[in-house]
C-alpha positions in Angstrom: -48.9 65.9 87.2 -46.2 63.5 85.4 -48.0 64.8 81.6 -47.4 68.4 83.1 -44.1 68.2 84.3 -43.1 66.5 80.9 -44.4 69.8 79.3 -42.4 71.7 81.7 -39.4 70.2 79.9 -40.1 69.8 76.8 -41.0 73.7 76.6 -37.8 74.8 78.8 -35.7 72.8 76.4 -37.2 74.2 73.4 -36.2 77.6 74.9 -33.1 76.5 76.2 -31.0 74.4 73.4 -32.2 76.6 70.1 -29.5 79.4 69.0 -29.6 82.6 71.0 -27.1 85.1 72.5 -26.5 83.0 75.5 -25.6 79.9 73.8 -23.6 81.2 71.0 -21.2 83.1 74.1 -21.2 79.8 75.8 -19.9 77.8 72.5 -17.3 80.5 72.0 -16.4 80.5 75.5 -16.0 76.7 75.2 -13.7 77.1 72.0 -11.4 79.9 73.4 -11.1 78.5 77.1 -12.1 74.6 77.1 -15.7 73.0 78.7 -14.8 73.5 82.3 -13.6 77.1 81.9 -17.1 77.7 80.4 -19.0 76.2 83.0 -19.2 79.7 85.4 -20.5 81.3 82.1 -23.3 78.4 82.2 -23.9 78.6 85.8 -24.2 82.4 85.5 -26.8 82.0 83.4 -28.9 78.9 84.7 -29.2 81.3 88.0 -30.0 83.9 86.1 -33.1 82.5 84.5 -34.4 81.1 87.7 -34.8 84.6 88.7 -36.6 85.9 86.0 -39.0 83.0 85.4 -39.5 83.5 89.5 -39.8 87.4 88.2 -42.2 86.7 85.7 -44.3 84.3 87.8 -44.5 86.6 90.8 -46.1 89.4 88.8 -43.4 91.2 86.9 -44.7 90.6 83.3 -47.6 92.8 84.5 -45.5 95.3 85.5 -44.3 95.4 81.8 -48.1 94.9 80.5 -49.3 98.0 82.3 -45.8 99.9 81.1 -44.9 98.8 77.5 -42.1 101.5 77.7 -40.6 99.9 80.4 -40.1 97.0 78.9 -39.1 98.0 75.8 -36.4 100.0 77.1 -35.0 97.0 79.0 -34.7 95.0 75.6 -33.2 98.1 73.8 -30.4 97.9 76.3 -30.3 94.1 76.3 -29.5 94.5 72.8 -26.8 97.6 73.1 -25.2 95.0 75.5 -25.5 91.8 73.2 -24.1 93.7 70.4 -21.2 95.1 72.8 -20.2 91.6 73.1 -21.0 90.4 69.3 -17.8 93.5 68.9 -16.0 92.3 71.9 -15.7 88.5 70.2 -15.5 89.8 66.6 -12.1 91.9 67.4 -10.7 89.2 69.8 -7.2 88.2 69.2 -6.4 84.8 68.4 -4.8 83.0 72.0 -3.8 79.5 73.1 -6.1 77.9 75.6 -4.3 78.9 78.4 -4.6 82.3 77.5 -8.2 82.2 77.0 -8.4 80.7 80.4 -7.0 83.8 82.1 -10.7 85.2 82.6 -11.2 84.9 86.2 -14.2 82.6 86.9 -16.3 85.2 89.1 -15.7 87.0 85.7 -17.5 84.4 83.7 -20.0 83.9 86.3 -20.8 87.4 85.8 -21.1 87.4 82.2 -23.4 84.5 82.0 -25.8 86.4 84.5 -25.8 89.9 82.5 -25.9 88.3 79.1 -28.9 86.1 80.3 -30.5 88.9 82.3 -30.4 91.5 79.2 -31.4 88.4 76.8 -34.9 89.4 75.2 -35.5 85.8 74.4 -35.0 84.2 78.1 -37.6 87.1 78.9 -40.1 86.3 76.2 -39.7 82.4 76.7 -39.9 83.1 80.4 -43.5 85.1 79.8 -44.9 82.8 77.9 -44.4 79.4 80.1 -45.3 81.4 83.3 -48.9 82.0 81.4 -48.9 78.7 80.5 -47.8 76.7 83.6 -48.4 78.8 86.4 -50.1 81.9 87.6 -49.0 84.8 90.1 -52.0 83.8 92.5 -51.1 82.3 95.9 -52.5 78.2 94.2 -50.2 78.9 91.7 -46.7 79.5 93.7 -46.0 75.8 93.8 -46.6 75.3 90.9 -44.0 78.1 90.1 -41.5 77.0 92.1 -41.4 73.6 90.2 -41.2 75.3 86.9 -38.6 77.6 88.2 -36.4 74.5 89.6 -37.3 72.4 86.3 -36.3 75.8 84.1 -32.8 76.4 85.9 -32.1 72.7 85.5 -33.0 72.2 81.7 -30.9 75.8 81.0 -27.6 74.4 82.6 -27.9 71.5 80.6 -28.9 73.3 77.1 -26.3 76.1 77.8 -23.3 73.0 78.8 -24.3 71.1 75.8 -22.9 74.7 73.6 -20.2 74.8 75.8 -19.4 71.5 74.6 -19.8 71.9 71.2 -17.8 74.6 71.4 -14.9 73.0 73.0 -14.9 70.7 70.3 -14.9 72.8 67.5 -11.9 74.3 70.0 -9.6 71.2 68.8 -9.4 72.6 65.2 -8.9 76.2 65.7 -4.4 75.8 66.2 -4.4 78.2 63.7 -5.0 82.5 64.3 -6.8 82.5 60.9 -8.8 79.5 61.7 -9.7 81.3 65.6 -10.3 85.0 63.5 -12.5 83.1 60.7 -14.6 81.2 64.0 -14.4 84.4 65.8 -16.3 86.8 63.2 -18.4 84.1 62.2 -19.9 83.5 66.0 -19.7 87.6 66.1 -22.0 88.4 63.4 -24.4 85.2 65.0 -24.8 87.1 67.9 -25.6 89.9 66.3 -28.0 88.8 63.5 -29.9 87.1 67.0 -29.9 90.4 68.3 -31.7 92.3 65.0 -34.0 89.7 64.6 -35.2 90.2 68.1 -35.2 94.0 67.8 -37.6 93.8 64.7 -40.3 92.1 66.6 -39.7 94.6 69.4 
């Protein structure tokens, strides 16, 4: 079980810590607000991934198999949303910490869920470890539940480790052109993410 579970991991993390919508929030949510302001951002979207690799693994993906234009549709409005936000970060203004603080946590909390639940990427990664670790058979629910527990702890983790880096870069953006220049540059990211996912739709 120890070789599986160390699988588990290793594939959650690869999932988890590489660039994606998600991440590249979190880091600019960590620069505009500080680590601990990020953190319902990160929770948001630890929970949120839970509950679509326990989706996934209780039979959803076959929902999507036996209805491509179902799913399809979901990831074109994951991406209208993504892109909405790759606008919403691009035309921010520059603000102090405090002012970037001001968003209310159950707001962050929010974001980090509907940013990970419209993410194309936390589906796909989602789909493809289910197949590979468990199954949607009655044996296989254990099994599930372990990968669901390992997933949502390995995503906090990834998504807090942006959030940090984020708040680091934070320390040198005093000046507005310094925030706009970080800003545009995390804006057009997002959305580059976004494209590249929608050509392999």
């Amino acid at each position: 079980m120890l070789p599986v579970f160390i699988s588990m991991c290793l594939f959650t993390l690869l999932g988890s810590i590489s660039p994606g919508p998600v991440n590249l929030i979190a880091a600019s949510r960590g620069a505009s607000a500080g680590f601990f302001r990020a953190m319902p951002h990160v929770l948001g979207a630890s929970v949120s991934y839970v509950c679509i690799v326990w989706l996934v693994g209780s039979g959803l993906n076959l929902v999507f198999l036996a209805n491509p234009a179902i799913g399809q549709a979901l990831q074109l409005v994951g991406a209208a949303y993504l892109l909405y936000l790759a606008a919403k970060i691009a035309m921010a203004p520059p603000a102090t910490r405090q002012e970037g603080a001001r968003e209310g946590a159950s707001a962050g909390l929010m974001q980090g869920v509907w940013t990970q639940s419209l993410n194309p990427k936390a589906w796909m990664f989602a789909s493809s470890g289910v197949s590979l670790f468990a199954t949607a058979d009655q044996a296989g629910i254990p099994v599930l539940l372990v990968f669901c527990g390992i997933s949502g702890v390995v995503c906090f983790v990834s998504v807090a480790i942006w959030a940090a880096l984020g708040t680091l870069i934070g320390q040198w953006l005093f000046t507005a052109r310094n925030q706009r220049v970080f800003n545009r540059t995390m804006a057009v990211l997002l959305a580059l993410t976004v494209l590249s996912m929608l050509a392999a739709i």
